[in-house]
C-alpha positions as CSV (number, residue, x, y, z in Angstrom):
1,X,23.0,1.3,-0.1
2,X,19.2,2.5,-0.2
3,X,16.3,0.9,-1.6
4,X,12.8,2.4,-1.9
5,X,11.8,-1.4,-0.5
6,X,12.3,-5.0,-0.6
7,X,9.6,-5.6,-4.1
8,X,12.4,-3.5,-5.8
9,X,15.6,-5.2,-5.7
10,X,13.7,-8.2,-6.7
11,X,12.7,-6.3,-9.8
12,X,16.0,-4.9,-10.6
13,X,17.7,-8.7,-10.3
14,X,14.8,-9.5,-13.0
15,X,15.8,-7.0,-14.7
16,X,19.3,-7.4,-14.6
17,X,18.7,-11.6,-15.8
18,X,16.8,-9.8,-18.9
19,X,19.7,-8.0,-20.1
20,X,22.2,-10.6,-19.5
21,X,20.3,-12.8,-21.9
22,X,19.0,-10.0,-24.2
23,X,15.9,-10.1,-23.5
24,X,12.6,-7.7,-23.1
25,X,12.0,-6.4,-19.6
26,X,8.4,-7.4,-19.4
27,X,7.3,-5.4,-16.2
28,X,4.7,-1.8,-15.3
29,X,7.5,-1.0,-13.4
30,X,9.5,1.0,-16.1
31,X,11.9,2.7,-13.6
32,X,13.2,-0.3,-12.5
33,X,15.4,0.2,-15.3
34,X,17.3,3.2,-14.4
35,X,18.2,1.7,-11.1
36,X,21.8,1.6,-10.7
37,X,23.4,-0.7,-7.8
38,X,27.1,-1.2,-8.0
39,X,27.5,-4.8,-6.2
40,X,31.0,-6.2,-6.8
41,X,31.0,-10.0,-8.4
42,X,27.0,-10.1,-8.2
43,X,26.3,-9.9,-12.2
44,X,29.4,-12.0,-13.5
45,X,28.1,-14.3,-10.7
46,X,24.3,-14.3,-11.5
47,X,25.6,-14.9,-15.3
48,X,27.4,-18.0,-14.2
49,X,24.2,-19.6,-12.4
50,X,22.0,-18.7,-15.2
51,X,24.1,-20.0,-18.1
52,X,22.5,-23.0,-18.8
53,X,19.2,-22.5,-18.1
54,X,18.2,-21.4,-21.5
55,X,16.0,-18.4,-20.8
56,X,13.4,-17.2,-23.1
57,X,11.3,-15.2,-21.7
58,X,10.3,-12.9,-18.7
59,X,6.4,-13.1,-17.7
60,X,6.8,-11.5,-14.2
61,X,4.4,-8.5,-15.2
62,X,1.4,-11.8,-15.1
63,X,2.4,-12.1,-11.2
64,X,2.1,-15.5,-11.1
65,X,3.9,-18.2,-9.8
66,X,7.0,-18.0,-12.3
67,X,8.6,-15.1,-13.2
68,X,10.8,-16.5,-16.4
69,X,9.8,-19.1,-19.2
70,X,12.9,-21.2,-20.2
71,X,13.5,-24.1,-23.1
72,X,11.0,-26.8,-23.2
73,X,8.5,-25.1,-20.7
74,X,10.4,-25.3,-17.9
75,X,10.1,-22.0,-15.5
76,X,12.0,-20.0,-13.2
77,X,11.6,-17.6,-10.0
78,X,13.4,-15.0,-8.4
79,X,13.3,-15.0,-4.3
80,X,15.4,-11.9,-2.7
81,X,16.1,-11.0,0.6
82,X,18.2,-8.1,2.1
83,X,18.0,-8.3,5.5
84,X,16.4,-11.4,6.8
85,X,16.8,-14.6,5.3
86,X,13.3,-15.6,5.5
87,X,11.3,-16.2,2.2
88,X,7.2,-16.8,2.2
89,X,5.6,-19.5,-0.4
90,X,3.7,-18.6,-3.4
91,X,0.0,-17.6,-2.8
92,X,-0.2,-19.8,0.3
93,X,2.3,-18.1,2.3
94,X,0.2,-14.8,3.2
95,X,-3.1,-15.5,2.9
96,X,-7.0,-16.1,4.7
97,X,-7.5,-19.1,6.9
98,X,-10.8,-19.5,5.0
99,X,-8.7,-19.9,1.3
100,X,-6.9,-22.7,3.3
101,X,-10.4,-24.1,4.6
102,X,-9.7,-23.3,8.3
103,X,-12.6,-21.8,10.4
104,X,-10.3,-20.4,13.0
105,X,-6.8,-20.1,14.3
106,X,-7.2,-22.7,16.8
107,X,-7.9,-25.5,14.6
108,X,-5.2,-24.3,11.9
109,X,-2.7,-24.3,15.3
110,X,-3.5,-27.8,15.5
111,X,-3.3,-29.0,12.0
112,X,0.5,-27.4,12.0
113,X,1.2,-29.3,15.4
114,X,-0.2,-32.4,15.0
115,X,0.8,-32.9,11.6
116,X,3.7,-31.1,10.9
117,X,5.3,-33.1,8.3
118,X,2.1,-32.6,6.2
119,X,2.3,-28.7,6.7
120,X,5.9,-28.4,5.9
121,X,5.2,-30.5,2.8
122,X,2.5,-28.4,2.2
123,X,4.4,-24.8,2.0
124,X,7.4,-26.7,1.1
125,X,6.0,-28.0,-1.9
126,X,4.6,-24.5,-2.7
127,X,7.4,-22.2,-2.6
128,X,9.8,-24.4,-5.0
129,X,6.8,-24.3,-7.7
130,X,9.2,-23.3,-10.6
131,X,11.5,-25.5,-12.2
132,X,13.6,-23.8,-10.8
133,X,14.1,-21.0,-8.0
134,X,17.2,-18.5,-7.7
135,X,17.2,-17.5,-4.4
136,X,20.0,-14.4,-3.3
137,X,20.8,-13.0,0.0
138,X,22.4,-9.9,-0.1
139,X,23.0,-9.9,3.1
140,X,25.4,-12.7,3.2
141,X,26.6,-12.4,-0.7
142,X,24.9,-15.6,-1.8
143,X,22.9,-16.9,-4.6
144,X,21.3,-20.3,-4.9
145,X,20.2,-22.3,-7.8
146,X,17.3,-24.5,-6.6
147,X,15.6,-27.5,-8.7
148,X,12.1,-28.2,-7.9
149,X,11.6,-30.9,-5.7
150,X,9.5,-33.1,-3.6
151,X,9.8,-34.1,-0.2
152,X,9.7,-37.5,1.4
153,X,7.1,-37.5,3.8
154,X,8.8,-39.2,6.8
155,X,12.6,-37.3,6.5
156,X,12.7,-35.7,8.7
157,X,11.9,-35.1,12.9
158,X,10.3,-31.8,14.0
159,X,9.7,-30.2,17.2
160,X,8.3,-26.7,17.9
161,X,8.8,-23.0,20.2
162,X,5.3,-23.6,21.4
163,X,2.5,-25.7,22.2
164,X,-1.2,-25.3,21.4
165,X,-2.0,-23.3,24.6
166,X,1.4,-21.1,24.7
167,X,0.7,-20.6,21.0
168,X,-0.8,-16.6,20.7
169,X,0.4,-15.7,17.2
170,X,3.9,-16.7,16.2
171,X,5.2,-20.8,16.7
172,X,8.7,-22.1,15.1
173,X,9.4,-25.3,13.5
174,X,12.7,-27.1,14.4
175,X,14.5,-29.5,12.5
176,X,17.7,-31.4,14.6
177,X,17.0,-28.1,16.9
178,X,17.8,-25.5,13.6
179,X,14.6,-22.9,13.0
180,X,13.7,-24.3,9.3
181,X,9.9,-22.4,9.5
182,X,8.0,-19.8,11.4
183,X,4.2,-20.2,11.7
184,X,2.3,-16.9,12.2
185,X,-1.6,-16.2,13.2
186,X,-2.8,-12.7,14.2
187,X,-5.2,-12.4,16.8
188,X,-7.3,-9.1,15.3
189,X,-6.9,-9.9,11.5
190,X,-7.5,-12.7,9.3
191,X,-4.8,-13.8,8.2
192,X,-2.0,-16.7,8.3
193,X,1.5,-16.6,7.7
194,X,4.3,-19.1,6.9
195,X,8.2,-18.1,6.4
196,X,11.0,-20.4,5.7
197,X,14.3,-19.8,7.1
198,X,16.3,-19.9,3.9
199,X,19.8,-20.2,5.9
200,X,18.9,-23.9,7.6
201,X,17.1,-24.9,4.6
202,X,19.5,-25.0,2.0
203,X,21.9,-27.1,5.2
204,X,19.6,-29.2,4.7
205,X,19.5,-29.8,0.9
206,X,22.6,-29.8,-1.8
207,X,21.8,-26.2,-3.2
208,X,24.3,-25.1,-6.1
209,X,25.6,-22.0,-4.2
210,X,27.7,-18.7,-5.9
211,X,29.0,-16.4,-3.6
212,X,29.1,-12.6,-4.4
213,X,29.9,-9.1,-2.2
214,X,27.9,-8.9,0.1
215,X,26.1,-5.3,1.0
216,X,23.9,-3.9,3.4
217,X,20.7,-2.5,1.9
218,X,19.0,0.0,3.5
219,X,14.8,0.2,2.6
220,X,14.4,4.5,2.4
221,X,12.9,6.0,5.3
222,X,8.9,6.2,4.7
223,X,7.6,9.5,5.6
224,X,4.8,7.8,7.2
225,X,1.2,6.9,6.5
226,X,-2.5,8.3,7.8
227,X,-4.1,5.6,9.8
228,X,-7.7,7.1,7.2
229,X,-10.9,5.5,6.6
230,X,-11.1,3.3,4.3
231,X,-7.8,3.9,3.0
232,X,-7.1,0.7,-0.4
233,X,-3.1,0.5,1.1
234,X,-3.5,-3.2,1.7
235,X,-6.1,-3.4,-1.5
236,X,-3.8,-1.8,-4.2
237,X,-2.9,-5.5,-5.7
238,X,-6.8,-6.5,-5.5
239,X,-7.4,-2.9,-7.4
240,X,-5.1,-3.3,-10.1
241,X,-5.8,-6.8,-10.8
242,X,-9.3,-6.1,-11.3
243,X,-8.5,-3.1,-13.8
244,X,-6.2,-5.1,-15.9
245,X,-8.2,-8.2,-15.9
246,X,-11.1,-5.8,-17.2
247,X,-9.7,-3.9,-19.5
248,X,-7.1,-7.1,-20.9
249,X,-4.6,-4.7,-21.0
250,X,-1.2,-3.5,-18.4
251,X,-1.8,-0.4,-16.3
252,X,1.0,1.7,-18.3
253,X,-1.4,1.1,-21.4
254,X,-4.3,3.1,-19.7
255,X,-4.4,6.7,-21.3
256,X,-6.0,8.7,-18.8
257,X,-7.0,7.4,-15.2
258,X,-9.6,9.6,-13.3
259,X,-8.9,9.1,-9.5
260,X,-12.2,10.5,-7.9
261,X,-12.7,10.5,-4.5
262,X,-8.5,10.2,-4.4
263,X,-8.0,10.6,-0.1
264,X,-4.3,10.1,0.7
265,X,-3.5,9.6,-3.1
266,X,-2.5,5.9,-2.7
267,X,-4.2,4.8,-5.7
268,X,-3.3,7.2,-8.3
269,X,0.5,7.1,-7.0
270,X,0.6,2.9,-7.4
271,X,-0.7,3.5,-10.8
272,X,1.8,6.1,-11.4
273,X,4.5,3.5,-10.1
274,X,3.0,0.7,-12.8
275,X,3.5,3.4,-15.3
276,X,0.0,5.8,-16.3
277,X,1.3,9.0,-17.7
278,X,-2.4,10.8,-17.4
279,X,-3.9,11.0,-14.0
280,X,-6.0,13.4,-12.4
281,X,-6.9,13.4,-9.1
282,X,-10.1,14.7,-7.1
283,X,-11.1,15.5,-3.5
284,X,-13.8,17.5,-1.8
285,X,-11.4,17.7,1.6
286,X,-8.9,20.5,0.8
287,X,-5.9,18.3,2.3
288,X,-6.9,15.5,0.1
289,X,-6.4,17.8,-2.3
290,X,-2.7,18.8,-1.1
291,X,-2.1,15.3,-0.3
292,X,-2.4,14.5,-4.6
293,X,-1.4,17.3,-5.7
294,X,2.1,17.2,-5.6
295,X,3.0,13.3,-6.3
296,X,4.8,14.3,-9.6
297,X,8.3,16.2,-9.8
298,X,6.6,18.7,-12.2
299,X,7.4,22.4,-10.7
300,X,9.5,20.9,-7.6
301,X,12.9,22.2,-7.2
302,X,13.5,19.3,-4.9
303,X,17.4,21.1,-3.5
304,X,14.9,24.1,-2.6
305,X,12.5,22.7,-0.6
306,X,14.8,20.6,1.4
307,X,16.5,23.5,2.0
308,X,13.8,25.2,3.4
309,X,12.5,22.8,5.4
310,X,16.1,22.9,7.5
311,X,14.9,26.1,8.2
312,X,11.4,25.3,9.4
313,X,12.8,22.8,11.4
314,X,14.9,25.3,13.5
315,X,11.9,28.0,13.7
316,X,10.7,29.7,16.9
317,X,7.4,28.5,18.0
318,X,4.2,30.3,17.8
319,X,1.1,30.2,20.1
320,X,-1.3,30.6,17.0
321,X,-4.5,29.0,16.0
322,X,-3.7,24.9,15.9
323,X,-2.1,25.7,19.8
324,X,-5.1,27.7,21.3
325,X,-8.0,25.5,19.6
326,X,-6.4,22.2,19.7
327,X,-3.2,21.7,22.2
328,X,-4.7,24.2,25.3
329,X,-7.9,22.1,26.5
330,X,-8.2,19.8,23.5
331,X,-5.5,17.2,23.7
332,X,-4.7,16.7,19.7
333,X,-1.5,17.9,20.6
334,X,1.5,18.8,23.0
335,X,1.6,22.3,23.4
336,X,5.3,22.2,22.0
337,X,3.6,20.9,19.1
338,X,1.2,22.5,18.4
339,X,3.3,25.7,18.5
340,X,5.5,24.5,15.8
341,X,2.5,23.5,13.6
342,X,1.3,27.0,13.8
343,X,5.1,28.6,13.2
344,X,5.9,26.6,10.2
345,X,2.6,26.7,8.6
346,X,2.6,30.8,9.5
347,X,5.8,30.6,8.0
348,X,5.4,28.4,4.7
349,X,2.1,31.1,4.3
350,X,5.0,33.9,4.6
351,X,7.1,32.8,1.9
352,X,4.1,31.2,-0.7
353,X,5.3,33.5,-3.8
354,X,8.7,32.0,-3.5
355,X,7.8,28.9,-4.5
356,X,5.4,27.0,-7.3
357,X,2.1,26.1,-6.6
358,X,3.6,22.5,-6.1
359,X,6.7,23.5,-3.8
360,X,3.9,25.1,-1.5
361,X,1.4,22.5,-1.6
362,X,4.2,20.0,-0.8
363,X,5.4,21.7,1.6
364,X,2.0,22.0,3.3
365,X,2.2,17.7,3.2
366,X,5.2,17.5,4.6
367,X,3.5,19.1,7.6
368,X,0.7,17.2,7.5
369,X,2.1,13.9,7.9
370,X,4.6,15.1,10.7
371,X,1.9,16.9,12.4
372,X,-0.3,13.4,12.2
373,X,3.2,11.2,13.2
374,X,3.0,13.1,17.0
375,X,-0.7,13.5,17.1
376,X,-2.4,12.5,20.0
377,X,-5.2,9.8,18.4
378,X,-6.0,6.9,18.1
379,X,-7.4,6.5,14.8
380,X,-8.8,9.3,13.2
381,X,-9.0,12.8,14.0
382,X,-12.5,12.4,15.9
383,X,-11.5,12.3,18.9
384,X,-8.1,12.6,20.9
385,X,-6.7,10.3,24.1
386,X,-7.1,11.6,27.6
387,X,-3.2,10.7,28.2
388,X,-0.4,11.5,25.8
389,X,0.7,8.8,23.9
390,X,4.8,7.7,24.0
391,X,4.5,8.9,20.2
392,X,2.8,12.4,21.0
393,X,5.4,13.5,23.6
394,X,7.9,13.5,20.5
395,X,9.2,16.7,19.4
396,X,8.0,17.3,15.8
397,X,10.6,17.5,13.0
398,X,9.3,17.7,9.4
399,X,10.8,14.9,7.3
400,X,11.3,15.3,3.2
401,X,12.1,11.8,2.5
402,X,8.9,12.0,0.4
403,X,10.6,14.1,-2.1
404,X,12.7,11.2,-3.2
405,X,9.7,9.3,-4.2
406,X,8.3,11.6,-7.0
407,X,7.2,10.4,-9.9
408,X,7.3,11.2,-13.5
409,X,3.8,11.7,-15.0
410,X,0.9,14.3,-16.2
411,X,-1.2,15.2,-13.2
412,X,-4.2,17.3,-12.7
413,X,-5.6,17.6,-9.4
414,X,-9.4,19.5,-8.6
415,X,-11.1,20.1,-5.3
416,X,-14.5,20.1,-6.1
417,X,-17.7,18.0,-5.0
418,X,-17.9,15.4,-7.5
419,X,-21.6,16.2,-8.4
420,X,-20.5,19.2,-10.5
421,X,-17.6,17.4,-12.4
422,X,-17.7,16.4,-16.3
423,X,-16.2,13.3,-16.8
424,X,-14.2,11.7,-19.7
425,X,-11.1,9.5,-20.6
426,X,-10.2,6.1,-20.5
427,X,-10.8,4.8,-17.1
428,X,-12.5,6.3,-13.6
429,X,-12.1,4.9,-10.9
430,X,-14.0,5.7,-7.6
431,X,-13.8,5.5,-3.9
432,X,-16.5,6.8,-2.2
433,X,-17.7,6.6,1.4
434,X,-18.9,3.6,2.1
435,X,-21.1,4.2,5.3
436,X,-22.1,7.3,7.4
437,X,-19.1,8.1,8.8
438,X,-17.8,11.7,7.2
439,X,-14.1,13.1,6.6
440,X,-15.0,16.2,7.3
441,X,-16.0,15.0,10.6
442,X,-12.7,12.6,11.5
443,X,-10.2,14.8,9.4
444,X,-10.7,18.3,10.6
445,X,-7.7,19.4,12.0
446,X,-5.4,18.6,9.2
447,X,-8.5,20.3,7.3
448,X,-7.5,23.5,9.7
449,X,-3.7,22.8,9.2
450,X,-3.5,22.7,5.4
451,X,-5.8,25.6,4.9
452,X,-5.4,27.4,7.7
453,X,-8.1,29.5,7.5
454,X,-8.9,29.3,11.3
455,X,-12.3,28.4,11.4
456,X,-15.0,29.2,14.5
457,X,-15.3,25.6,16.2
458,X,-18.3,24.0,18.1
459,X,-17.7,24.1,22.0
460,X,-17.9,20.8,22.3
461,X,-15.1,18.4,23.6
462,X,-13.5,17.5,19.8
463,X,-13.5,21.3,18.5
464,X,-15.3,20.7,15.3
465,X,-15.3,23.5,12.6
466,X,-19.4,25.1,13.1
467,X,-19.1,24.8,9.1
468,X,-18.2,21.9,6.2
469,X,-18.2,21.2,2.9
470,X,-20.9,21.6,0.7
471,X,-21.5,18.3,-0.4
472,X,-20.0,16.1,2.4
473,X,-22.8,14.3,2.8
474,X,-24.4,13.4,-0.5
475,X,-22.1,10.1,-0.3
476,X,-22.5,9.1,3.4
477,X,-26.5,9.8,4.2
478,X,-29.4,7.2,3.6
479,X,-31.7,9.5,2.0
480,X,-29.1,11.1,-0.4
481,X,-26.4,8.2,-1.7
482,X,-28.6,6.6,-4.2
483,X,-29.7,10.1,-5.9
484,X,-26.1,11.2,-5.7
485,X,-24.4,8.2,-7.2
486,X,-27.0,8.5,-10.1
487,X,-26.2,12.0,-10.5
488,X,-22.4,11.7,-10.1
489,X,-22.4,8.0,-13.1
490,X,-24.8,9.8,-15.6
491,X,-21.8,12.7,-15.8
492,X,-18.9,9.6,-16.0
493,X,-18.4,9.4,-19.9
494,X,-14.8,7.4,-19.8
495,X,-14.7,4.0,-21.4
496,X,-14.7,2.1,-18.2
497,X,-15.8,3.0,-14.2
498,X,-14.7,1.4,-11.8
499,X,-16.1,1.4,-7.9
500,X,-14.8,0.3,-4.8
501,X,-17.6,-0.7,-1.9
502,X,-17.9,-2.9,0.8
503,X,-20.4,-6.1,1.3
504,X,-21.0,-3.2,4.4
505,X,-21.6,-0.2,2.8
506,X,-25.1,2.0,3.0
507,X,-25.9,0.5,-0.7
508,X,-26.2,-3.1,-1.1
509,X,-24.6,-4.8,-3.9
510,X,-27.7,-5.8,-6.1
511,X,-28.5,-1.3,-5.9
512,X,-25.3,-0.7,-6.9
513,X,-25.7,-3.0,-9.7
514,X,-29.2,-1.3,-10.7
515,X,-27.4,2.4,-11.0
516,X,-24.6,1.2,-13.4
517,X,-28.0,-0.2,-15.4
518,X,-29.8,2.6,-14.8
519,X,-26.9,4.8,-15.9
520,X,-26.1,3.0,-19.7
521,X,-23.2,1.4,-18.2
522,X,-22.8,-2.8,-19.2
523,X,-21.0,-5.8,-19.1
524,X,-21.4,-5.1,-15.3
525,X,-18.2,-7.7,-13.3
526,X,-18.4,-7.4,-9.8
527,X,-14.6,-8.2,-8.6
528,X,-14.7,-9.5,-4.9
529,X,-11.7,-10.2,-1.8
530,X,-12.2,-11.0,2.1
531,X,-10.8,-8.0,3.6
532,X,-10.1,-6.8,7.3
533,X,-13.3,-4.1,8.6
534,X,-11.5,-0.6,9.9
535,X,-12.7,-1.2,13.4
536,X,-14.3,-4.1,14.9
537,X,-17.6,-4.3,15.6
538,X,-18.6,-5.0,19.2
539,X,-22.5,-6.4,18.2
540,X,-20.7,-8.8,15.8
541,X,-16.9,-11.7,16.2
542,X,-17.4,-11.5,12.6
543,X,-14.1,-9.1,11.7
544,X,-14.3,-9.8,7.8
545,X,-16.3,-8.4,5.3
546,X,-16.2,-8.5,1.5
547,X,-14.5,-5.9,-0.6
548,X,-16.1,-5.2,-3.9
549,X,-15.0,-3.8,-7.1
550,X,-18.1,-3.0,-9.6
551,X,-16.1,-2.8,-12.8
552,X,-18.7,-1.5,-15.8
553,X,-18.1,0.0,-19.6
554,X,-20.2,2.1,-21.5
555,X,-20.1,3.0,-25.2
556,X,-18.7,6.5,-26.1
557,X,-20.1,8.9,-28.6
């Protein structure tokens, strides 16, 4: 059975406890609802374990630590696996060694070792916060019923996988030689990891157990993702939490959302996810552009396009433009490649009055993210490796697992330099660069690819275009980002603005505080979160820098 991922069985089991006891669905996620999973014995059997746990109320849409309210304030929460059997704490269980009030790996390495009944207390203690905790393998066709509890400090014996010097990132705690925790660290990222090895821990305690079907899930295959500057993948919960806290109200209440420098579209589809119906979308890179303008099933014939991407998967390469300016003495791709770039976006060029403006433009991002799955870089697009990578030398097949994950919602999607847009609505939210490094500069070869307008290149070693936007510097230049960002906020006229920036960035935060000012905007809340730089810098061990939201309302006419 397929699942878009792991977050959404989860849902759908909360889901399915809120209508077995008649109860409102409190969640963004409104299309958890039509999810349909035909498991054998699992809802007569999650019925049974909840029957006397007088449920009230679901208040999983606060993300908290409980996701149910039951009779005299007791709580509940939902843990699912469906592959593994490992389960992470609340908060603690994924988070910064400095929230934890470690300075480094080496000395949090030693706390677990030297005083591992403390640490297994510790994350013990934190993922059993609830009353009680239902915990379900589907995997193995089990549910658990789990009180809250303490543990006795000297119960039990531990040993560990590793010592302090054959420690690099990943250790396991043993209990009478059964893996009850593993303890990770990484090495280029700040960040600390505990999971509990549900399996050995309920051996070790008297869990109430059920037992139901069990199935396989299967999470969907991801058509892949664009390793792009400054891309908010890993900041989407830090984004919406700041939004919602602002505004006091769920994303699904927001009536428009203005995503304005939208890159990869990331933002504006996790708010279509949470449940905005009004989005627009805004780019000055043209593949931005076709990147967010087809997230919605509006004008997709979904059977069509799959069908004619069978065809462009069995088409007869073409030495066109992508193979002669980036495959022949530029090394962006294989030749191979590069031929079947050219012949399937030749070919999807061919056939454009066939198909919506949305079938085209999605077709045109299906190419784009195979072409960057077998591309030989590193990173970005600024440079390519002198040796093709394993992942390179892959023949390129286009995949259209993407149009399974459309979404239901009112888009509108410009091109355009931000400095000659008129703004309104209910909330804007805006990414800009954040430093001097351009997208037309790191992204020009899926620039070529999705317009394919085969454009004279510098002779240099990367093959730059000679021309680029108007406009693609007014955000990442010294002498311009101040005037620009005065410009761009004086033509903002929604309720609320919203910025993301960096404790990094080429504005500091104190200037970026004085434009909102400047600019009529108030009640100026600066939302902030430790957060992992792109790419290390060599004059600095420092790898962590602050991510800022400068959230700001202004009073419309």
């Amino acid at each position: 059975m397929i699942v878009k991922n792991t977050e959404t069985i989860g849902l759908w089991v909360e889901f399915l406890i809120c209508k077995i006891h008649n109860i409102p669905f409190k969640s963004s996620r409104t299309y958890i609802k039509d999810l349909k999973y035909n498991i054998p014995r699992f809802t007569d059997q999650l019925k049974e374990i909840t029957k006397d746990l007088h449920i009230l109320e679901h208040i999983g849409q606060t993300n908290g630590k409980h996701d149910f309210l039951l009779k005299d304030n007791r709580t509940l929460s939902v843990k699912t696996t469906i592959s593994s059997d490992k389960i992470c704490p609340q908060e603690v269980g994924q988070t910064t060694l400095s929230k934890l009030k470690f300075i480094d790996n080496t000395s949090y390495k030693k706390w677990v070792l030297s005083k591992p009944q403390e640490a297994f207390d510790f994350y013990f203690n934190n993922l059993f916060t609830s009353t009680y905790t239902i915990y379900i393998n589907f995997k193995k066709g089990e549910i658990f019923i789990i009180p809250s509890q303490k543990i006795v400090s000297n119960q039990f014996t531990f040993n560990f996988t590793k010592n302090i010097d054959t420690w690099i990132e990943s250790c396991s705690m043993k209990i009478s030689n059964k893996t009850v925790a593993e303890f990770q660290v990484h090495n280029n990222r700040n960040c600390i990891k505990c999971r509990f090895n549900m399996s050995n821990i309920s051996n070790l305690f008297d869990f109430k157990k059920l037992s139901f079907t069990k199935i396989e899930f299967k999470v969907a295959k991801s058509i892949g993702t664009f390793n792009y500057l400054g891309s908010k993948t890993k900041l989407l919960d830090f984004i919406e939490k700041s939004i919602v806290d602002y505004t006091k109200k769920p994303i699904q209440d927001i009536s428009s959302f203005y995503d304005l420098f939208s890159g990869t579209g990331v933002v504006s589809s996790h708010f279509m996810k949470l449940g905005c119906k009004n989005i627009a979308t805004n780019d000055l890179m043209y593949y931005s552009y076709i990147l967010t303008s087809c997230l919605t099933i509006k004008n997709i014939n979904v059977n069509k396009v799959k069908d004619f991407v069978k065809i462009l998967n069995n088409i007869e390469p073409l030495e066109g433009y992508i193979y002669k300016t980036y495959s022949t003495s530029r090394k962006y791709f294989t030749a191979s490649n590069a031929k079947l770039i050219d012949a399937i976006r030749t070919e999807i060029e061919k056939d454009k009055n066939s198909f919506t403006l949305e079938e085209y433009n999605i077709l045109i991002k299906i190419l784009l993210y195979s072409a960057t799955k077998v591309a030989n870089i590193s990173s970005t697009y600024g440079a390519f490796l002198k040796k093709f990578k394993k992942s390179a030398l892959v023949k390129l097949k286009l995949n259209d697992c993407i149009l399974n994950d459309l979404y239901d919602c009112n888009l509108t999607s410009h091109n355009k330099n931000v400095l000659n847009l008129q703004i309104s609505g209910d909330v804007c939210y805006l990414d800009p660069p954040y430093n001097s490094r351009k997208y037309s500069s790191n992204y020009f070869v899926m620039e070529s690819i999705a317009k394919y307008d085969k454009p004279k290149v510098s002779d240099g070693v990367t093959g730059i275009p000679l021309t680029e936007p108007e406009g693609s510097s007014s955000f990442t230049s010294k002498t311009s980002v101040s005037s620009s960002f005065h410009t761009l906020l004086s033509k903002i006229k929604t309720k609320y603005v919203f910025i993301s920036y960096n404790s990094e960035s080429i504005l500091n935060k104190q200037e970026m505080i004085d434009i909102l000012l400047a600019n009529s905007f108030k009640n100026i809340k600066v939302y902030t979160e430790e957060y992992k730089r792109f790419k290390s810098n060599s004059k600095t061990n420092n790898n962590v820098i602050m991510e800022y939201i400068f959230s700001a309302e202004t009073t419309l006419e």
